[in-house]
TORDREN-335450 format. One line per 8 residues: number of its first residue (from 1); for each residue x, y, z of N, C-alpha, C. Coordinates in steps of 0.001 Angstrom, whole numbers, plus 524288, in hexadecimal, padded with zeros to 5 digits. Layout:
NUM> X:Y:Z:X:Y:Z:X:Y:Z ~ ...
This chain:
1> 7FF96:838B8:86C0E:802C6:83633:86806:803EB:83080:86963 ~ 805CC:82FB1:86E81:805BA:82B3A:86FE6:801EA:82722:86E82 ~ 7FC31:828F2:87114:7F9D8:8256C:86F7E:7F731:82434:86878 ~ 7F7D9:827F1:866AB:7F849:827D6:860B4:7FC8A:82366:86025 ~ 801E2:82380:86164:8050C:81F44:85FFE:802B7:8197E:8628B ~ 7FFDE:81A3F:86645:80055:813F0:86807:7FB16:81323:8628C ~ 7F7AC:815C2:862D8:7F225:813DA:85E95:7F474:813D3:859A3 ~ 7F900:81634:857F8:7FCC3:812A7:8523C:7FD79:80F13:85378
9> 800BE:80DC3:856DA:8033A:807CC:8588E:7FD9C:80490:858E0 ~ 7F8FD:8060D:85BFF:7F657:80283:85A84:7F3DB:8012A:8555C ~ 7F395:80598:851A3:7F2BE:803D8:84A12:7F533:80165:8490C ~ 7FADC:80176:84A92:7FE3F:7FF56:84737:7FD74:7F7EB:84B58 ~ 7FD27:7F77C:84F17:7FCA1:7F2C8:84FD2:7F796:7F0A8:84CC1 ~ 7F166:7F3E1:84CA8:7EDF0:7F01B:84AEE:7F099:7EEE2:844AC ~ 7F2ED:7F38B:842FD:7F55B:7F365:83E02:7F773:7ED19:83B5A ~ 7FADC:7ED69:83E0D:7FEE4:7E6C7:83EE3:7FB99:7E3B6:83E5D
17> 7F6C1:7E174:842A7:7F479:7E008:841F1:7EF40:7DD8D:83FB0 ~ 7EEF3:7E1D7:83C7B:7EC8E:7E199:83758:7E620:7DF14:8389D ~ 7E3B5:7E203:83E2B:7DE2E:7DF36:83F61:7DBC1:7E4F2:83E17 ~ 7D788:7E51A:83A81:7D3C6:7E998:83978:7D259:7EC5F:83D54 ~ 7CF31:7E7A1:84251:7CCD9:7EA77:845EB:7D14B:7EE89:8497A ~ 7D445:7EB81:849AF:7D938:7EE55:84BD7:7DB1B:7F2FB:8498D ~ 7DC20:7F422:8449E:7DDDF:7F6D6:842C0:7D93C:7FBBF:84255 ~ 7D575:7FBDD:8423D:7D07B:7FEE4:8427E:7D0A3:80189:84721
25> 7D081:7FD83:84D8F:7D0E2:800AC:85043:7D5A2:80403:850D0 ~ 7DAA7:801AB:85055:7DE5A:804C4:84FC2:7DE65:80B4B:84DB4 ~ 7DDAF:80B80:8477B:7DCFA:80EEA:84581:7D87C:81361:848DE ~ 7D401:8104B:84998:7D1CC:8157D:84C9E:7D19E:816A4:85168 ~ 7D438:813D6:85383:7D7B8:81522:859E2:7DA7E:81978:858C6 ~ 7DCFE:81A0D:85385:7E0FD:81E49:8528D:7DDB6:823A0:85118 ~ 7D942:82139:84DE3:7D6AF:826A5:84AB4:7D416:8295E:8503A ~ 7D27A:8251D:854B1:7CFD3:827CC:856BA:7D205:82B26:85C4D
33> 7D7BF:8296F:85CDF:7DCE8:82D09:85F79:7DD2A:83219:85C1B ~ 7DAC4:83368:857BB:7DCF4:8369B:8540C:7E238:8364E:850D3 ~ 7E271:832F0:84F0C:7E825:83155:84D44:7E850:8345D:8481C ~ 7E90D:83842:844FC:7E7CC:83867:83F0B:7E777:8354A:83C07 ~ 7E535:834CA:8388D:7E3D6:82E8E:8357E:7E8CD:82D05:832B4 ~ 7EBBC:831D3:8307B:7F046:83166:82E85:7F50F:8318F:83161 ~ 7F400:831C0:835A9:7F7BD:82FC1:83A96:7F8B3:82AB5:838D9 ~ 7F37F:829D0:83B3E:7F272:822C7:83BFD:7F52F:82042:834AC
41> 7F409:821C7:8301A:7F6F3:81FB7:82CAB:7FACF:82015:82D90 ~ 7FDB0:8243D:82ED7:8036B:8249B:82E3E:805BB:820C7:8319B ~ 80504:82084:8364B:80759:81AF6:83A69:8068E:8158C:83607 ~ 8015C:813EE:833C3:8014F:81081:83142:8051A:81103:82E96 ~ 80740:81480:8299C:80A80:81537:826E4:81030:81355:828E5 ~ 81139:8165F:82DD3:81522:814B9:8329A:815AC:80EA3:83319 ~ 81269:80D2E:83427:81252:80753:836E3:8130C:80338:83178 ~ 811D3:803F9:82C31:811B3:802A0:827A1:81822:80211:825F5
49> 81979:8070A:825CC:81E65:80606:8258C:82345:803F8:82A8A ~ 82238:804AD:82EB1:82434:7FEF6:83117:82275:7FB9F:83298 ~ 81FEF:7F952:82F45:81E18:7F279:830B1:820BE:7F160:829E2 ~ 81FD8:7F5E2:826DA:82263:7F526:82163:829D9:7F42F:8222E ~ 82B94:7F832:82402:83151:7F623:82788:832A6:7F097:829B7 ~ 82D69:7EF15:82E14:82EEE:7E9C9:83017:82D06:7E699:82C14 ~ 82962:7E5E3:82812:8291A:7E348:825A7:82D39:7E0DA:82083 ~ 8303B:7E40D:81E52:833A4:7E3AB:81BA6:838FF:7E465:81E4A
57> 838C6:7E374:8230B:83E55:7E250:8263E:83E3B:7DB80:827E6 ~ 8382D:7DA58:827F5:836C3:7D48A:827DE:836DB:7D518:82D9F ~ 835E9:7D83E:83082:833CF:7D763:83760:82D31:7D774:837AC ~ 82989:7D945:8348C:823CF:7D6E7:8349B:82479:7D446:82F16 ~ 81E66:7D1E7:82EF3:81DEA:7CD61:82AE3:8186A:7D026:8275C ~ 8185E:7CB6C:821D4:81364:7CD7B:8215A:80E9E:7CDDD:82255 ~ 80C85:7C933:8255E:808A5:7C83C:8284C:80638:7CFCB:82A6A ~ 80C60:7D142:82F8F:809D2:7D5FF:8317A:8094D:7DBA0:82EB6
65> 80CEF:7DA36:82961:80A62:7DD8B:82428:805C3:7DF56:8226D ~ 8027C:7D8B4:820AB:80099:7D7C5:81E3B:7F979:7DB5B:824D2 ~ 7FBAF:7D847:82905:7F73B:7DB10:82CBA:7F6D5:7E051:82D0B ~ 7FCD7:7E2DD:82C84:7FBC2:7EA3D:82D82:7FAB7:7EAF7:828E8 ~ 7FB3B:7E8D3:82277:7F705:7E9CE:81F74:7F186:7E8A6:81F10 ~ 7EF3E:7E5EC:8205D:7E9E6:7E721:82187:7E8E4:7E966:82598 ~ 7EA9A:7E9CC:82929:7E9BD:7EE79:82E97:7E940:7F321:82B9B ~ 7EDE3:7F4C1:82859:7EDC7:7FCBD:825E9:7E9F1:7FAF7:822C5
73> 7E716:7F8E2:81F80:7E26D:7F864:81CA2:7DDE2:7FA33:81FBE ~ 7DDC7:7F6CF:824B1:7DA48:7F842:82802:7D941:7FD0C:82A42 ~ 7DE8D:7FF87:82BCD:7E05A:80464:82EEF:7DE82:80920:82A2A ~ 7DF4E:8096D:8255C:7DECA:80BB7:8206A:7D998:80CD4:81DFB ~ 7D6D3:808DE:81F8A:7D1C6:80884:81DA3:7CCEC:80C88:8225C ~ 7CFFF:80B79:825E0:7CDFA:80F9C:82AF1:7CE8F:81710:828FE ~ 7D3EC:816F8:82878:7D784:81B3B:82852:7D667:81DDB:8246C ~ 7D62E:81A79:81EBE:7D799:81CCC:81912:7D43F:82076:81884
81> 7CEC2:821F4:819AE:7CAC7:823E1:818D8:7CACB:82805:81B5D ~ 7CE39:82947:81F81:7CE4D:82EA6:822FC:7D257:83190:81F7A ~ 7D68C:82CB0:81F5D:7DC51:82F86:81C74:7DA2C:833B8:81766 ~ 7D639:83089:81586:7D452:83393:80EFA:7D196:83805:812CB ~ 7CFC7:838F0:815CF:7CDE0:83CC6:814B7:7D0FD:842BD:81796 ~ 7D546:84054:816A5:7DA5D:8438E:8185F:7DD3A:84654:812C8 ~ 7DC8F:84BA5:8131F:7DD4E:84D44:80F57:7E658:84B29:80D67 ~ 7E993:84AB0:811EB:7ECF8:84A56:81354:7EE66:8444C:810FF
89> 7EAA9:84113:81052:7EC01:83AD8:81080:7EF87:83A7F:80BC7 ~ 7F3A2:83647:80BAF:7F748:835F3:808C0:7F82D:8300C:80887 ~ 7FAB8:82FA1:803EB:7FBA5:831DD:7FDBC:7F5B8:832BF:7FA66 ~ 7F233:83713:7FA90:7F021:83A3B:7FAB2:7EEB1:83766:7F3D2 ~ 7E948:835BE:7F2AF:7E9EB:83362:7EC7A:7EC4E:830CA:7EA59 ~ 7EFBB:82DAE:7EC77:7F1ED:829AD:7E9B9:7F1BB:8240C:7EB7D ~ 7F078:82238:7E6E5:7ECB2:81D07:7E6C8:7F0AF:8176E:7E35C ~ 7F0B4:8152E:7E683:7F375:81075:7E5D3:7F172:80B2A:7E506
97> 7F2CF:809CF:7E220:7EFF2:8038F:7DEF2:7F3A1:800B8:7DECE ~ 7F1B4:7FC06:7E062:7F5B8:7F5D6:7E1C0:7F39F:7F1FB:7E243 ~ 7F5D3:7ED77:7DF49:7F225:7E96F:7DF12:7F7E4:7E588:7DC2C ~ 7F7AC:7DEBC:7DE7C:7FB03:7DB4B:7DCB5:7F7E1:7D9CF:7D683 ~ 7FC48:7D9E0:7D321:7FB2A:7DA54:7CEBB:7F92B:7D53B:7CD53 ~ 7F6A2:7D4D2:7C917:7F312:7CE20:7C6C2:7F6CC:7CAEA:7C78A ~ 7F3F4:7C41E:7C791:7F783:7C0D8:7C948:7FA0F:7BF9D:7CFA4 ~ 7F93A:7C49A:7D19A:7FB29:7C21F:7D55B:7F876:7C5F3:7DB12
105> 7F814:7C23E:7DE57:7F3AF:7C196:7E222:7F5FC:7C308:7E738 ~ 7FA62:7C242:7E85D:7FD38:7C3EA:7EDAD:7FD03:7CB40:7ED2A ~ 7FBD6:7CC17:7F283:7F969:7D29C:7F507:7FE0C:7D3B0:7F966 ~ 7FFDD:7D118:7FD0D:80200:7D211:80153:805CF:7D8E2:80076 ~ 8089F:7D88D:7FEC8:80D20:7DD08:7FDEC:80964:7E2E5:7FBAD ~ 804C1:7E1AB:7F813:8012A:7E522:7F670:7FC4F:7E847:7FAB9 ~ 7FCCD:7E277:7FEF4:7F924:7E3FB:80294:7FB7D:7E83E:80597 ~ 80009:7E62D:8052B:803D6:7EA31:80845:8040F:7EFCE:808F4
113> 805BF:7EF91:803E8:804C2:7F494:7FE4C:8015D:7F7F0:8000F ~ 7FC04:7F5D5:7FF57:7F6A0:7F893:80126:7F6D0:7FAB5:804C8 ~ 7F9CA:7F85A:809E2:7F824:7F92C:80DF6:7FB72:7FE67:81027 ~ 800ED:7FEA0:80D74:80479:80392:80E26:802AA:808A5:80AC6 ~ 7FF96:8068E:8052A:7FCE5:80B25:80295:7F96C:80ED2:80527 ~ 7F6DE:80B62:806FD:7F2BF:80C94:80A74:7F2F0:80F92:80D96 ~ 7F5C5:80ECA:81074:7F72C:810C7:817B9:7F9A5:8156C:81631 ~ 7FCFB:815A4:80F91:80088:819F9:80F22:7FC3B:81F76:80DD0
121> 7F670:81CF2:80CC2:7F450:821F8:80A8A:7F296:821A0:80690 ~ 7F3C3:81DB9:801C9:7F2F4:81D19:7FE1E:7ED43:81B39:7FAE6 ~ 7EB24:81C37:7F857:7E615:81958:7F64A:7E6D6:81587:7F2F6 ~ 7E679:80F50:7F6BF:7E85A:80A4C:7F347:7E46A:807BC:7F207 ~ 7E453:80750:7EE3F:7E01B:8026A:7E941:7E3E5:7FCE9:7E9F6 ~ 7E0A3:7F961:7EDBF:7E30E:7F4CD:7EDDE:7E0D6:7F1BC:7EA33 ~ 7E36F:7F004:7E59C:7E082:7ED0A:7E222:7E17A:7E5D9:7E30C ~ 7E487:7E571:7E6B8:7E2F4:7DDBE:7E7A9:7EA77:7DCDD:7E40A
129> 7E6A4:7D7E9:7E3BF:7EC70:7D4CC:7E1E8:7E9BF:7D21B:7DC8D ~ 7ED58:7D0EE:7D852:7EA39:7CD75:7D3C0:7E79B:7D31F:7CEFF ~ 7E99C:7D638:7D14C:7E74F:7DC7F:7CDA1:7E85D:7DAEE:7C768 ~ 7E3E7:7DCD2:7C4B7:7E5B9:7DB53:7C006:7E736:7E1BA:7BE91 ~ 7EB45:7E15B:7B977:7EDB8:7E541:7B768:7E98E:7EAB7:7B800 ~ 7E575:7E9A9:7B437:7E274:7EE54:7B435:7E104:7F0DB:7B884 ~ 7E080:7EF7C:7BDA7:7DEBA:7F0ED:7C2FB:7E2FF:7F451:7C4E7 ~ 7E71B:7F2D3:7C46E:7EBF0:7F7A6:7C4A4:7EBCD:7FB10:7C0D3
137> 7EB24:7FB8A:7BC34:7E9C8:7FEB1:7B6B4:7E53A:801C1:7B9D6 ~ 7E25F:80158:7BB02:7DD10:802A9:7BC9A:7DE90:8072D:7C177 ~ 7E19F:805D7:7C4E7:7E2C7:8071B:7C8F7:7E5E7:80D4F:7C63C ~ 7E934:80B10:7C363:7ECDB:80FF8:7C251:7E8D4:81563:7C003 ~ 7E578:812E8:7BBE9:7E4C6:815A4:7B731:7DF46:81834:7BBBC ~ 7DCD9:8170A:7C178:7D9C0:81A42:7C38F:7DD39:81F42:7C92D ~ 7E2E6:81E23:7C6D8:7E728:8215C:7C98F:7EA46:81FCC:7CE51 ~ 7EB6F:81BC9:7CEE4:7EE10:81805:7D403:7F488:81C22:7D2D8
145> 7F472:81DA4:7D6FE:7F96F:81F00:7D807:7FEC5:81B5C:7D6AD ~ 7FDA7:81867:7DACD:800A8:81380:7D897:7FE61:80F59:7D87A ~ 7FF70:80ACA:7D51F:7FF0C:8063D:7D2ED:80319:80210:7D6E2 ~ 800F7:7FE29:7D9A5:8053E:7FBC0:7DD9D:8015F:7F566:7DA99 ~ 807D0:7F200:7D7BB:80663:7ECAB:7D674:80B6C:7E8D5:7D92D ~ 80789:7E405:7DA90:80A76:7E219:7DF30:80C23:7DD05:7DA7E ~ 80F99:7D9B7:7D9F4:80F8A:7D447:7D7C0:812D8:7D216:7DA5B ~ 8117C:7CC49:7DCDF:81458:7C953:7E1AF:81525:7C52A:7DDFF
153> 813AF:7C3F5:7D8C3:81627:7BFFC:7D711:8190D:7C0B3:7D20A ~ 81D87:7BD33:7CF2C:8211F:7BE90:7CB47:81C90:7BEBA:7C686 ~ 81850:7BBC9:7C7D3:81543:7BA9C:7C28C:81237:7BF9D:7C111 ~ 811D7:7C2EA:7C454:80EE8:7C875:7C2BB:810B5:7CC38:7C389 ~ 81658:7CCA1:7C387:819AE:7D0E6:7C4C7:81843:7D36F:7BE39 ~ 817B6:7D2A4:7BA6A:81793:7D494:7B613:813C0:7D6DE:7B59D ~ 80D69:7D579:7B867:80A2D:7D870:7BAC2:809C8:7DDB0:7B949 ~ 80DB2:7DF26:7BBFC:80FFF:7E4E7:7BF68:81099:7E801:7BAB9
161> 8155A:7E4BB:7B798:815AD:7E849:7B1E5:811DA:7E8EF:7AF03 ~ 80D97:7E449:7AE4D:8089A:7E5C3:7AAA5:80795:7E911:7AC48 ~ 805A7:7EC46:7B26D:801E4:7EEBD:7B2A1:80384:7F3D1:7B08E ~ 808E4:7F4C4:7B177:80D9B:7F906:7B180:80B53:7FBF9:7AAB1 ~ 80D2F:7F577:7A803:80CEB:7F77D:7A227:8073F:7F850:7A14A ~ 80226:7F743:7A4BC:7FD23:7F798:7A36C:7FCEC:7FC77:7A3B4 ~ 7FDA6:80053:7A902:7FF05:80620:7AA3C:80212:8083C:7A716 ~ 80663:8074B:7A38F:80966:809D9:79E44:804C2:80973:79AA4
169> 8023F:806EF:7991A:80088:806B6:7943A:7FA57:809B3:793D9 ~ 7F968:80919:7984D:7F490:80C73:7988F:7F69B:812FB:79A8F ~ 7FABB:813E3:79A80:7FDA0:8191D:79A36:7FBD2:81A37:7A05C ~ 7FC30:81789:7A3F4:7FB2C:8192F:7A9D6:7FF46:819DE:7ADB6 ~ 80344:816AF:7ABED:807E0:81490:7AF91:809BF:81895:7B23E ~ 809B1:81D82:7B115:80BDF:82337:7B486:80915:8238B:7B6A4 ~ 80344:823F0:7B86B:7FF19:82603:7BB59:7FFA0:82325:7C08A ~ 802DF:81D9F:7C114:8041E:81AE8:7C722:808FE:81A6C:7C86F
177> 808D9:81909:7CD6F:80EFE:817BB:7CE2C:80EF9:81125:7CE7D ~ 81116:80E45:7CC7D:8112B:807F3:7CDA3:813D2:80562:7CF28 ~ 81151:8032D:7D345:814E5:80063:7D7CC:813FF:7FB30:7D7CB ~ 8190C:7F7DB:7D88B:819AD:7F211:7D7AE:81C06:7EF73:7DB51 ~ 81911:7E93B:7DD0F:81D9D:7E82A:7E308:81B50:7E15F:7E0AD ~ 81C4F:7DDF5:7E4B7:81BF7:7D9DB:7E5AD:820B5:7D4E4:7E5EE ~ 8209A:7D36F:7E779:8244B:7CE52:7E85C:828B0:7CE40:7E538 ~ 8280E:7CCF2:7E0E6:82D46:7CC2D:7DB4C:82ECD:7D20C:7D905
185> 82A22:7D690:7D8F7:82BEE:7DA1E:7D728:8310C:7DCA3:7D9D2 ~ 8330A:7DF9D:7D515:839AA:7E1A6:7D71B:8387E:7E5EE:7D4F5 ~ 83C8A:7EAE1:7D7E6:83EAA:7EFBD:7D721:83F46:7EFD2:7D0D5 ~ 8418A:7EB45:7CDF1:843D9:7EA9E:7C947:83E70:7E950:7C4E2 ~ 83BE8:7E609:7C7E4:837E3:7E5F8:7C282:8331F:7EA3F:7C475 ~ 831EB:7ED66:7C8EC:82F29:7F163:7C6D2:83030:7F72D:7C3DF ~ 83613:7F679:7C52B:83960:7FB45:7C0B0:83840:7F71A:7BA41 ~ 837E3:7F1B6:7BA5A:8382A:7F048:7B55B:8328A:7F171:7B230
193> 82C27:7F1BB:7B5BD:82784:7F2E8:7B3E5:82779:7F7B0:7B40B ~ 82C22:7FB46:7B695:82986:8008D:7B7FA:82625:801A9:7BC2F ~ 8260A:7FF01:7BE93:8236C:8000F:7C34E:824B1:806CE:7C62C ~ 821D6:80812:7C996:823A4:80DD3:7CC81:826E6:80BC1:7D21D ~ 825CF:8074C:7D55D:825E2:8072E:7DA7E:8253F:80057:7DA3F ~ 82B2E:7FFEA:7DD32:829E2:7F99D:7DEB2:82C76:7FA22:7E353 ~ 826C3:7F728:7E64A:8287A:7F57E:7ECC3:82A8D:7F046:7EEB6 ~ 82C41:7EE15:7EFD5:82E13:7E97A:7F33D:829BD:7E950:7F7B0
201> 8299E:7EC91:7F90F:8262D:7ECB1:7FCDF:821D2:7F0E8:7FD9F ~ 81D3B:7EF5C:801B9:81996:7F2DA:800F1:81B3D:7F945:80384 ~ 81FB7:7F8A4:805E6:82153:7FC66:80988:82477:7FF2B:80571 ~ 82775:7FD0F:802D1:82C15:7FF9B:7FF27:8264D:800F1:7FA4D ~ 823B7:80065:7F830:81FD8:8015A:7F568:81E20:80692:7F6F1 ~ 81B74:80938:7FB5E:81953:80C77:7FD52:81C6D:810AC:7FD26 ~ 82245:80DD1:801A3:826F0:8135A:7FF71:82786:8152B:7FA7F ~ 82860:8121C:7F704:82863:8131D:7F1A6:825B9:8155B:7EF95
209> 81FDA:8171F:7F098:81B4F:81988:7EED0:81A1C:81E3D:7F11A ~ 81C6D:81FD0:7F607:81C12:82519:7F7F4:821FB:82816:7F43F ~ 82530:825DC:7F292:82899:828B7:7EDFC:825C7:82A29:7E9B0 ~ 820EC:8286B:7E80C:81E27:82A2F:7E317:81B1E:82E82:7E4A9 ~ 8193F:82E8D:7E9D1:815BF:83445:7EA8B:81102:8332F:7E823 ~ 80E0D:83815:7E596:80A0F:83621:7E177:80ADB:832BD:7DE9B ~ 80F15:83057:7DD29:80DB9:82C65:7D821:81091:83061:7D4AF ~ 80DF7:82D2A:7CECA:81247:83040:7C9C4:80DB1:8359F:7C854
């Protein structure tokens, strides 16, 4: 067990550091201790949520965010493919779509997003930043669990509602759950589009989405 704990501590350092090669050997230093593969997620999961703690206490920055997200990309892309073929893997079919809505081009908080979907189990359709309406329409109407739209600026916060009323009118809007975050958005105007789930953060986002379970 011991040495199982020191070969976490070493994931979670190449982790931080966010170097591929590093993070590669890491991971199969562990697979090849026998670590269960879903061991090894779950520590990620672990380590996710406190660097998510120090990060929103303002003791790390985003810089070492922004590196242990591309590190779990790396670590994930190794992993994800064993995890599936785990009859056990969880959240088990449910598929998540996210993308910063048209107009506007900033990713950071979305990258985020991805990167906690991910690690949680989830099957995420990263659609970019600059998404035009129909690409989320598209997303829903081929069964996305949930719908996650990011807007970091005041000029496309309205965005959010088109797509909302695009999903009412094509009679879809029950079939997802829809989730809304970015910079200007508030608690107050995604109760005002109807939104399902607004995060402040990518961490408060995720909690929020293990309360839905399957979805609606």
């Amino acid at each position: 067990m011991e040495e199982h704990t020191l070969q976490l501590k070493e994931l979670k350092k190449a982790l931080m550091g966010g170097k591929a090669s590093d993070i590669e050997t890491a991971v199969n230093d562990c697979l090849g201790a026998g670590i269960d593969v879903r061991v090894i997620i779950k520590s990620i999961q672990k380590d996710m949520c406190d660097v998510g703690i120090q990060f929103e206490k303002g003791r790390i920055f985003l810089p070492q965010m922004l590196a242990m997200a591309a590190g779990i990309q790396s670590a994930m892309s190794i992993l994800r493919p064993m995890l599936e073929k785990s009859e056990s893997s969880e959240p088990k079919g449910q598929v998540v779509a996210i993308g910063t809505v048209q107009g506007d081009v900033h990713d950071i908080g979305k990258n985020i997003c991805v990167m906690l979907f991910t690690v949680s189990g989830y099957e995420v359709h990263d659609l970019g930043r600059d998404v035009p309406m129909d690409d989320f329409v598209q997303q829903v109407e081929e069964g996305a669990t949930y719908l996650g739209m990011s807007s970091l600026m005041t000029t496309t916060m309205m965005t959010l509602k088109d797509v909302i009323d695009e999903l009412d009118s094509r009679k879809i809007r029950g079939s997802t759950v829809v989730m809304v975050g970015g910079a200007p958005v508030t608690q107050a105007f995604a109760d005002k589009i109807c939104a399902d789930i607004y995060g402040e953060t990518a961490f408060e986002t995720i909690t929020k989405m293990r309360y839905w379970g399957g979805g609606r």
